[in-house]
MIKEVO-566206 format. One line per field, with one value per residue (C-alpha): residue in three letters; residue number from 1; x, y, z. Coordinates in Angstrom, 2 decimals, always signed. Layout:
// MIKEVO-566206
aa	c(ala, ...)
i	c(NUM, ...)
X	c(X, ...)
Y	c(Y, ...)
Z	c(Z, ...)
***
This chain:
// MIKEVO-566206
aa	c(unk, unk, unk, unk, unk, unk, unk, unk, unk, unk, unk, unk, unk, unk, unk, unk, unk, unk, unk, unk, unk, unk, unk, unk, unk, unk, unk, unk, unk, unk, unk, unk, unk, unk, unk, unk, unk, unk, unk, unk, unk, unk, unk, unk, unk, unk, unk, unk, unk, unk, unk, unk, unk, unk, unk, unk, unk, unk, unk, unk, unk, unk, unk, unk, unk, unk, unk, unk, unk, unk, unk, unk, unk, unk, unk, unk, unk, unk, unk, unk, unk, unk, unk, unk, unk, unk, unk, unk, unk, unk, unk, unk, unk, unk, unk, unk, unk, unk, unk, unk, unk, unk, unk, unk, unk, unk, unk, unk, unk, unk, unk, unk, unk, unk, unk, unk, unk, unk, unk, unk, unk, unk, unk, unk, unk, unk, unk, unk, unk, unk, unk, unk, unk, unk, unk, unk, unk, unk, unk, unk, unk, unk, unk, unk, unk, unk, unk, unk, unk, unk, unk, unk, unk, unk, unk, unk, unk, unk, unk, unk, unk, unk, unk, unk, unk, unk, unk, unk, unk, unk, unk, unk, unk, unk, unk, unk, unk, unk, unk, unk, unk, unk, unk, unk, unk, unk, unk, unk, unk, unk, unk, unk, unk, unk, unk, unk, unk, unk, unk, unk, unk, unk, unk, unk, unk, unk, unk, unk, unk, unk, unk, unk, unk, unk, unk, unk, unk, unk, unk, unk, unk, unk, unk, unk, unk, unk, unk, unk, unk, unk, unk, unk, unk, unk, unk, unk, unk, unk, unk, unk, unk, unk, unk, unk, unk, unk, unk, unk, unk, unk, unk, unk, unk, unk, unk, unk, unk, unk, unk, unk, unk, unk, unk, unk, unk, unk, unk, unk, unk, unk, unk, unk, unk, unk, unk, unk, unk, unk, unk, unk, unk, unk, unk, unk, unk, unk, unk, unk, unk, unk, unk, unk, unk, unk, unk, unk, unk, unk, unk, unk, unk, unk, unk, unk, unk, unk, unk, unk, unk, unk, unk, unk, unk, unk, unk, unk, unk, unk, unk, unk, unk, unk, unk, unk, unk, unk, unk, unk, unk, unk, unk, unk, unk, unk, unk, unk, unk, unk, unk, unk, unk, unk, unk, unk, unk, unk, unk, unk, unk, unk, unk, unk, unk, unk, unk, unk, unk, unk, unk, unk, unk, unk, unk, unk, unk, unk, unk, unk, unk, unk, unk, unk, unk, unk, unk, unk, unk, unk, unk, unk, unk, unk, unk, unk, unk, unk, unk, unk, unk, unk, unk, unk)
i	c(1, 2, 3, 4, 5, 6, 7, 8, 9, 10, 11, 12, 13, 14, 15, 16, 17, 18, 19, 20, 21, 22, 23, 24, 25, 26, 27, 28, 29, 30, 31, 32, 33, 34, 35, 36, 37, 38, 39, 40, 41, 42, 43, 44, 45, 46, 47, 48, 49, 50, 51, 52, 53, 54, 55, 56, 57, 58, 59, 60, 61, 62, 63, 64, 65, 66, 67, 68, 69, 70, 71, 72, 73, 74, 75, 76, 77, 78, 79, 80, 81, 82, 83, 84, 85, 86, 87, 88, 89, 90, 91, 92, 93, 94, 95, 96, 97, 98, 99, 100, 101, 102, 103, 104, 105, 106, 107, 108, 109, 110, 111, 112, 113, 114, 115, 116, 117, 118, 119, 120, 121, 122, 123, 124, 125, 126, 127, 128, 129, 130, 131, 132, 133, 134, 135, 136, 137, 138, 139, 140, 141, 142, 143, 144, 145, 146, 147, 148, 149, 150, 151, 152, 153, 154, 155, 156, 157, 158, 159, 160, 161, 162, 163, 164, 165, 166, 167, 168, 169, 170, 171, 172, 173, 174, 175, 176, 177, 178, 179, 180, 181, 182, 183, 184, 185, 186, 187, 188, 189, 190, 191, 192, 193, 194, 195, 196, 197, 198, 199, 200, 201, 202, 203, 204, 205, 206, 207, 208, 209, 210, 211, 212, 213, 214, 215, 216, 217, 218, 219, 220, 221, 222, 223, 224, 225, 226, 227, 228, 229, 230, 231, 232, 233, 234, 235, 236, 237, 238, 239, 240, 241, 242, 243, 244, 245, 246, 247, 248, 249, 250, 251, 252, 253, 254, 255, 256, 257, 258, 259, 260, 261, 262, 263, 264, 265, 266, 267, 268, 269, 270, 271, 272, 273, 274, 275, 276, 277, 278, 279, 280, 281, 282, 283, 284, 285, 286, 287, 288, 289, 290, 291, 292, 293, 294, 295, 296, 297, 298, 299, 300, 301, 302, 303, 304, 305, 306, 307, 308, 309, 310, 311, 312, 313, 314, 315, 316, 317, 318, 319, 320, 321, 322, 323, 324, 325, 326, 327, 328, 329, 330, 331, 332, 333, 334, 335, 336, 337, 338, 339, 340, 341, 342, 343, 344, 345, 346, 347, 348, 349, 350, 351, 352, 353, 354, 355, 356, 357, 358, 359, 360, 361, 362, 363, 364, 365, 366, 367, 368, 369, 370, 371, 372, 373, 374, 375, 376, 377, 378, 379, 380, 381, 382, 383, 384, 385, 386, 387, 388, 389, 390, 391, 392)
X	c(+34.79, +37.96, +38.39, +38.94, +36.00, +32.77, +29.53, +28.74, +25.32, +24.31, +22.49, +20.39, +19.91, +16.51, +15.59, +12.94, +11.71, +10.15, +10.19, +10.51, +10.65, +13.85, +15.40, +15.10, +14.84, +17.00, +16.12, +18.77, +18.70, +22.13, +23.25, +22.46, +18.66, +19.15, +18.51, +18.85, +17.37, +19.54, +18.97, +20.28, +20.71, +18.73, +21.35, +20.59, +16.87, +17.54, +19.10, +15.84, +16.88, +20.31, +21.87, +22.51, +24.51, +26.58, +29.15, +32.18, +34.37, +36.74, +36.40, +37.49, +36.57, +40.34, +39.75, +36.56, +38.41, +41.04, +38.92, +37.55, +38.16, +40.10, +41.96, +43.76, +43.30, +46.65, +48.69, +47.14, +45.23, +47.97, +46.44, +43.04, +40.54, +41.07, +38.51, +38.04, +37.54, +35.28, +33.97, +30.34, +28.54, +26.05, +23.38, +23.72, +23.89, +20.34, +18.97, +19.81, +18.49, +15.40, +14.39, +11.78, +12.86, +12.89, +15.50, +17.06, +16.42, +19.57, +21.67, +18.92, +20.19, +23.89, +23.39, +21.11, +23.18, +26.48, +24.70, +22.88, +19.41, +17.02, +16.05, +12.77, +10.08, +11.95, +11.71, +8.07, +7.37, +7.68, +5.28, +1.83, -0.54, -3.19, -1.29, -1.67, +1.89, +1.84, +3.86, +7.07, +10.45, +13.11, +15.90, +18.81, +22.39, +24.28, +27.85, +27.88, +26.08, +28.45, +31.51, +30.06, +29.81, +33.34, +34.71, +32.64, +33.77, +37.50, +36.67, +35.79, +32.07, +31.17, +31.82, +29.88, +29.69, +30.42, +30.89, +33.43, +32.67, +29.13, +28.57, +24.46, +24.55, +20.44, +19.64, +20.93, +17.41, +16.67, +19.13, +18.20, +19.93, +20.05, +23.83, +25.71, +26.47, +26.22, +26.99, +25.39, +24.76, +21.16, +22.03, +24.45, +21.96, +18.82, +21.44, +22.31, +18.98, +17.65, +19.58, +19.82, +23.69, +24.63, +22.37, +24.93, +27.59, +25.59, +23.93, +25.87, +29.63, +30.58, +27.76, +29.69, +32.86, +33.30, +34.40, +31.69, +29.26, +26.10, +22.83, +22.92, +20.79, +23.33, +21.12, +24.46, +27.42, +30.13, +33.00, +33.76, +31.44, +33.50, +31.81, +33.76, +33.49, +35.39, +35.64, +32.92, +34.37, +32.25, +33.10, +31.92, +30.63, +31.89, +35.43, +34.49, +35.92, +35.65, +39.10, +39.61, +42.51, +43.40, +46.86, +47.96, +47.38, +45.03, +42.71, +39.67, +38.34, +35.03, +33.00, +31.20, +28.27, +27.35, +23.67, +24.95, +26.63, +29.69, +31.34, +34.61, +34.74, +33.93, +36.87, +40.05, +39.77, +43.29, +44.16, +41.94, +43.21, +46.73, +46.77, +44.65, +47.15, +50.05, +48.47, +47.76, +51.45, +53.35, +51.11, +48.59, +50.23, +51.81, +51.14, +47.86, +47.72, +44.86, +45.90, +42.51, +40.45, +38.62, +39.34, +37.04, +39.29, +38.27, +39.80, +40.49, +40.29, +44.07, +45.96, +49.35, +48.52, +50.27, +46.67, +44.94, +44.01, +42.17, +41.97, +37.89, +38.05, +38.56, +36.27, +36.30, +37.13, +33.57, +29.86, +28.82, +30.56, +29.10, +30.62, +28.52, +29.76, +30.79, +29.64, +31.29, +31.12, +33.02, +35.73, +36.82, +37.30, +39.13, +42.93, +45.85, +47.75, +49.30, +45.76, +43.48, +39.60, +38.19, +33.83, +31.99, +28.60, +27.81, +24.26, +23.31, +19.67, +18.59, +17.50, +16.59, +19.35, +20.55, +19.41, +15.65, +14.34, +15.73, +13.76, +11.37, +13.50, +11.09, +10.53, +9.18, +7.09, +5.61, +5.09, +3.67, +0.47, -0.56, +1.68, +2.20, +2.51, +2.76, +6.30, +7.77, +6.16, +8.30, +11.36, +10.51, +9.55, +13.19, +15.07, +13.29, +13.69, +17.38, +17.79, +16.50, +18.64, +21.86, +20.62, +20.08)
Y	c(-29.80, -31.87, -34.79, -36.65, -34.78, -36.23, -34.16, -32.34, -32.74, -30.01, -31.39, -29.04, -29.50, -29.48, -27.80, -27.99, -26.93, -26.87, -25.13, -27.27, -25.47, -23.35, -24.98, -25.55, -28.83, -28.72, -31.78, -31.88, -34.35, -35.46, -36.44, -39.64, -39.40, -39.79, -37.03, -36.86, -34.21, -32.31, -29.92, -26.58, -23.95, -20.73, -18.36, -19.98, -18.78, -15.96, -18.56, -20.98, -20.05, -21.19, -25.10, -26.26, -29.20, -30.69, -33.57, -34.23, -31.40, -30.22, -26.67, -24.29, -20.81, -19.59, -20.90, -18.80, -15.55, -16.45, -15.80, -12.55, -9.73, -7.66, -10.68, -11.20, -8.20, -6.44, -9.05, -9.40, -6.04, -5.74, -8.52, -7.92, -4.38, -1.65, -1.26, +0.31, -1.20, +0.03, -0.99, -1.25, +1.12, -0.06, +2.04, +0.86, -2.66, -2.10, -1.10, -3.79, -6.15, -4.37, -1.66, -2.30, -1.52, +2.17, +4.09, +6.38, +10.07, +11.86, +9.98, +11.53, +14.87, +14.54, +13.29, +16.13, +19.25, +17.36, +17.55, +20.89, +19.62, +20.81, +17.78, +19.13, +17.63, +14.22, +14.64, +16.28, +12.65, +11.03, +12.78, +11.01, +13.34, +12.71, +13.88, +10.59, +9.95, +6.03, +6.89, +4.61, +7.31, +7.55, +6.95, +9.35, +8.48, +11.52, +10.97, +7.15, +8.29, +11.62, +8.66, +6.46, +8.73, +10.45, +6.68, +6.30, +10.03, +8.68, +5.22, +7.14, +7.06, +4.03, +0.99, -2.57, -3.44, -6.27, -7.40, -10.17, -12.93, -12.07, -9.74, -8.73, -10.82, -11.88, -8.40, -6.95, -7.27, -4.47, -1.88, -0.39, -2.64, -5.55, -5.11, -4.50, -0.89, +1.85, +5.45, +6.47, +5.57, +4.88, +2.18, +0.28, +0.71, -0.71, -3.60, -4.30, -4.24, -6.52, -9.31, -12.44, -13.13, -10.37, -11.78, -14.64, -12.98, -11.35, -13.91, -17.50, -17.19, -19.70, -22.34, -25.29, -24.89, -27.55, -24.84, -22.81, -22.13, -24.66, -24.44, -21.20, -17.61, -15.67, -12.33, -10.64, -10.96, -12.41, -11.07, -7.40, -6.42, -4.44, -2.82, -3.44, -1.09, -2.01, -0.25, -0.97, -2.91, -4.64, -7.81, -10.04, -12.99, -15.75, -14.40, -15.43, -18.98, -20.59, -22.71, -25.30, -25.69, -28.46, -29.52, -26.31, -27.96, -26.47, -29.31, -28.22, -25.08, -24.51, -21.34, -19.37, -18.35, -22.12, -21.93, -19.84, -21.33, -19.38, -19.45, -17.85, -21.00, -23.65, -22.05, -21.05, -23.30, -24.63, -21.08, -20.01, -23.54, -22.54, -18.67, -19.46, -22.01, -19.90, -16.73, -19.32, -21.16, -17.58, -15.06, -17.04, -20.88, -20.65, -17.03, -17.64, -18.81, -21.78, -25.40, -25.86, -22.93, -21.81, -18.70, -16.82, -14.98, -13.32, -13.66, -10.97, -12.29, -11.28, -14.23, -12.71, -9.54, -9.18, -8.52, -11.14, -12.73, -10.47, -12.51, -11.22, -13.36, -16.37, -18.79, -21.81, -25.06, -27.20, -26.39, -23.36, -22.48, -23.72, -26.37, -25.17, -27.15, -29.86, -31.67, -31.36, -35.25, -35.95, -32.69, -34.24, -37.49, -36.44, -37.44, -34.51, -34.82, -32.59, -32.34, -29.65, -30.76, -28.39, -28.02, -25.81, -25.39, -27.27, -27.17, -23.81, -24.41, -21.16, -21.39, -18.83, -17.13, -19.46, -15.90, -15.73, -17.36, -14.91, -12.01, -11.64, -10.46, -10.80, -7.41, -6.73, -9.90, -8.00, -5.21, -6.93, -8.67, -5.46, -4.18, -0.82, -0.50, +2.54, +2.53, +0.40, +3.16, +5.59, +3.27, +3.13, +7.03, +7.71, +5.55, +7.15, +10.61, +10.13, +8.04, +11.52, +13.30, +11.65, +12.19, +15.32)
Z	c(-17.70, -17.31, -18.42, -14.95, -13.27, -13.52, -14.16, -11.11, -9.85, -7.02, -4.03, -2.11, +1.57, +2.91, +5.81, +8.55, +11.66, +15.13, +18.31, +21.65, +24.42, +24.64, +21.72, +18.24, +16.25, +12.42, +10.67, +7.57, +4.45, +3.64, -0.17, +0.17, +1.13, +4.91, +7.79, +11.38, +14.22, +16.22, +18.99, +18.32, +21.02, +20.47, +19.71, +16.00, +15.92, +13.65, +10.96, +10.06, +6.35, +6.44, +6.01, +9.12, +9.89, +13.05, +12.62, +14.37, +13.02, +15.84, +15.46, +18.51, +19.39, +18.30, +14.72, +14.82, +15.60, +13.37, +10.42, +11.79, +9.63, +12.03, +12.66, +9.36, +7.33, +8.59, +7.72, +4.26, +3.48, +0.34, -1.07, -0.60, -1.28, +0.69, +4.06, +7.24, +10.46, +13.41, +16.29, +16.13, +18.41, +21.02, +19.95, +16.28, +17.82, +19.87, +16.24, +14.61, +17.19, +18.71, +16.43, +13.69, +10.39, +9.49, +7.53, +10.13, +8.94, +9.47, +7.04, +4.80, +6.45, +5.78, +2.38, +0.97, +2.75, +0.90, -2.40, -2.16, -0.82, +1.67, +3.43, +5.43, +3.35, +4.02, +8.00, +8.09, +6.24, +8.99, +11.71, +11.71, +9.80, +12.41, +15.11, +17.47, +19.33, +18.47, +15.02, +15.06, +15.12, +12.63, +14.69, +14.59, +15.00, +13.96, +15.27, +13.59, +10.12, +9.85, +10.91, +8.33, +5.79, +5.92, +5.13, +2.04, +1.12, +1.58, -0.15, -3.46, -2.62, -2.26, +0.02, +0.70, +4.56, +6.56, +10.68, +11.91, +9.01, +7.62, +4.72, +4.25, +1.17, +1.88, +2.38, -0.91, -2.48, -0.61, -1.45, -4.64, -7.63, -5.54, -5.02, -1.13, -2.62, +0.11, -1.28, +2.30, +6.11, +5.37, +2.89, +5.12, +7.91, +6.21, +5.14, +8.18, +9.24, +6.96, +7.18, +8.94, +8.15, +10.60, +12.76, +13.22, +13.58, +16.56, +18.59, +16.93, +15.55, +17.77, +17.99, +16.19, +18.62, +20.73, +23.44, +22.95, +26.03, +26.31, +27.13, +28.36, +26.56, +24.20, +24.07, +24.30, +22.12, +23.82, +21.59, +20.19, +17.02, +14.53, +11.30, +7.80, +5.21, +1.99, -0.84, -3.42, -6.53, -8.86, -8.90, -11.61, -10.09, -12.93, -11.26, -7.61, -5.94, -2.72, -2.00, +0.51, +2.34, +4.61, +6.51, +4.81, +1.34, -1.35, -2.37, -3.50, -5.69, -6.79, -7.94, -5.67, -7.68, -8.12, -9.51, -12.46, -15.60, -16.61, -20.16, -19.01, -16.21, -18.57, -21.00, -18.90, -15.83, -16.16, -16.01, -13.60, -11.12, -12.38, -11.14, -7.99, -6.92, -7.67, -5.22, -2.40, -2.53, -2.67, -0.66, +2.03, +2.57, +5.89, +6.72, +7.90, +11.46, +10.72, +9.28, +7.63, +6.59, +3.53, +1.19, -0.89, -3.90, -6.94, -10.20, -13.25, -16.81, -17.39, -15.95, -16.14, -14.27, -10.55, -9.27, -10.81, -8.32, -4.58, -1.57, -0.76, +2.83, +5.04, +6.52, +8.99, +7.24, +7.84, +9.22, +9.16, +6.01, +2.60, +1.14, -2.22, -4.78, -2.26, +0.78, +3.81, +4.40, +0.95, +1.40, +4.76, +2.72, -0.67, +0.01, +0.03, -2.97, -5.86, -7.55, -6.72, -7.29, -9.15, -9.45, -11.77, -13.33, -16.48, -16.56, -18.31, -17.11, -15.30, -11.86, -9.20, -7.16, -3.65, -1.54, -3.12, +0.14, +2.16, +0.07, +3.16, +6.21, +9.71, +10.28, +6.73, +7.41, +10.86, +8.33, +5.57, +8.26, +9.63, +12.37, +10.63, +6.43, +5.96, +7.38, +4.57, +2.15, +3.93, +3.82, -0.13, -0.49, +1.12, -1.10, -4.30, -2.91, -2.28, -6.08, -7.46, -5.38, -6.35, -10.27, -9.70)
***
């Protein structure tokens, strides 16, 4: 670590709560040992697993949209990995908010007729083998999956999804190598499904505006859903940082996989501050239409290479993003001056990944107490059947 930063020590935010009425109660721990309740509006019912926090950050609707991926890939999709943007179809919408969780069967379909497959066996699977008509449907969204799956064709097969600002990242224990990958429409479906990230982007983007609507049921979005898919590139995660900009001045850097220790970090950080700054002052400072915002970038392990550096995306600058290495309350606090603060991982103890407590979505938990099992062994079947398909 350098010689001018101390130790780091990561503090984990606690989080509880209760239902009152209409609302919801967070009661956060702060770094110093304190806490304080806050009513929340329900449009943040789906996020009881996330760090919540409310302070007196002025944050306006237009900053929110400003970091929306539609907003600012155009003007920076050179920088950054190639995607596709959509706009997210009602019916896929109703099925991620009201459908229980079952793989839709035509992306099963598509799939096995592109690789040489009769997919029959897969559809009789899921009629009820007693006959009774209270079996739950695989739903079927033929226009969207054939849609989905022409992008992944074009995106060399495979592609990781996203909406607005949210990527599935708490779902990924799901997919099949615990990764975002989607070779098909069933993939990014079940993602999508799954996880309470996209969720926010759904029912809560703009809960910590000060313009944002009160006190009033969000059921509906009140902005335009668009589906991301990006092309799939493995990213190793001792390359990925999360830099905070303020005034227009990089001031703070810290990695983004923060529960991991990372030789490569620990070796070339002056290289790694040195090549981040240098993207940020010639490519993103003043182009980007925010004064304070926060950038998520990856970084290769050849410094001098033009694409060293990918710009992955852009976030608000304060609650709800994660501070991760930092605290919001000390980031709004360090001064703006030539030196960037820079936070890493020391402590090589391992520890269990940040997203292991979202390793339960709801649905699976309606599953898992008796509502209807043997739907997540079809979910299960249709993954394995399609794994041996694409082997074969």
């Amino acid at each position: 670590m350098c010689a001018w930063m101390p130790k780091v020590n990561i503090v984990q935010v606690t989080l509880s709560l209760q239902r009152v009425e209409s609302d919801i109660i967070y009661t956060t721990a702060d770094c110093s040992g304190g806490g304080k309740i806050e009513m929340v509006e329900p449009a943040l019912r789906t996020l009881t697993g996330r760090r919540l926090c409310r302070r007196s950050w002025k944050m306006k609707r237009g900053d929110v949209l400003a970091c929306s991926f539609e907003s600012w890939y155009p003007r920076f999709k050179k920088y950054t990995i190639k995607s596709f943007i959509m706009d997210l179809p009602d019916e896929i919408l109703d099925y991620i908010k009201n459908a229980p969780l079952v793989s839709p069967k035509n992306a099963h379909s598509i799939k096995a007729e592109r690789d040489g497959f009769s997919d029959d066996s897969d559809d009789d699977s899921w009629s009820n083998e007693d006959g009774s008509d209270d079996e739950l449907e695989a739903p079927s969204f033929p226009d969207f999956e054939a849609k989905v799956n022409e992008i992944i064709a074009s995106l060399d097969g495979a592609v990781f999804p996203k909406l607005n600002w949210s990527a599935p990242k708490d779902a990924a224990w799901i997919n099949f190598g615990s990764t975002l990958k989607c070779t098909s429409a069933t993939d990014l479906l079940v993602l999508l499904k799954a996880s309470d990230f996209i969720s926010h982007d759904i029912y809560a983007p703009f809960a910590f505006c000060t313009d944002a609507k009160r006190n009033e049921e969000v059921d509906e979005p009140q902005h335009s859903l668009k589906l991301v898919l990006r092309a799939w590139r493995q990213i190793r995660p001792d390359g990925e940082f999360r830099c905070f900009i303020r005034t227009n001045q990089l001031y703070a850097i810290c990695q983004r996989h923060y529960d991991s220790y990372f030789n490569f970090i620990e070796i070339e950080q002056v290289n790694i501050k040195r090549v981040i700054f240098d993207f940020f002052d010639r490519n993103i400072k003043g182009n980007f239409p925010l004064d304070d915002y926060v950038m998520d970038v990856s970084v290769g392990h050849k410094f001098e290479s033009p694409g060293c550096v990918k710009l992955i995306d852009f976030n608000v600058h304060g609650p709800p993003t994660d501070g991760l290495m930092f605290n919001w309350s000390e980031l709004r606090l360090f001064p703006i001056d030539k030196e960037v603060h820079f936070r890493w991982q020391s402590d090589k103890t391992m520890r269990s990944s940040v997203f292991s407590q979202y390793k339960l979505p709801i649905d699976l938990v309606d599953i898992s107490s008796g509502g209807d099992p043997e739907k997540l062994i079809d979910l299960i079947q249709a993954h394995v059947e399609e794994q041996k398909n694409n082997k074969s």
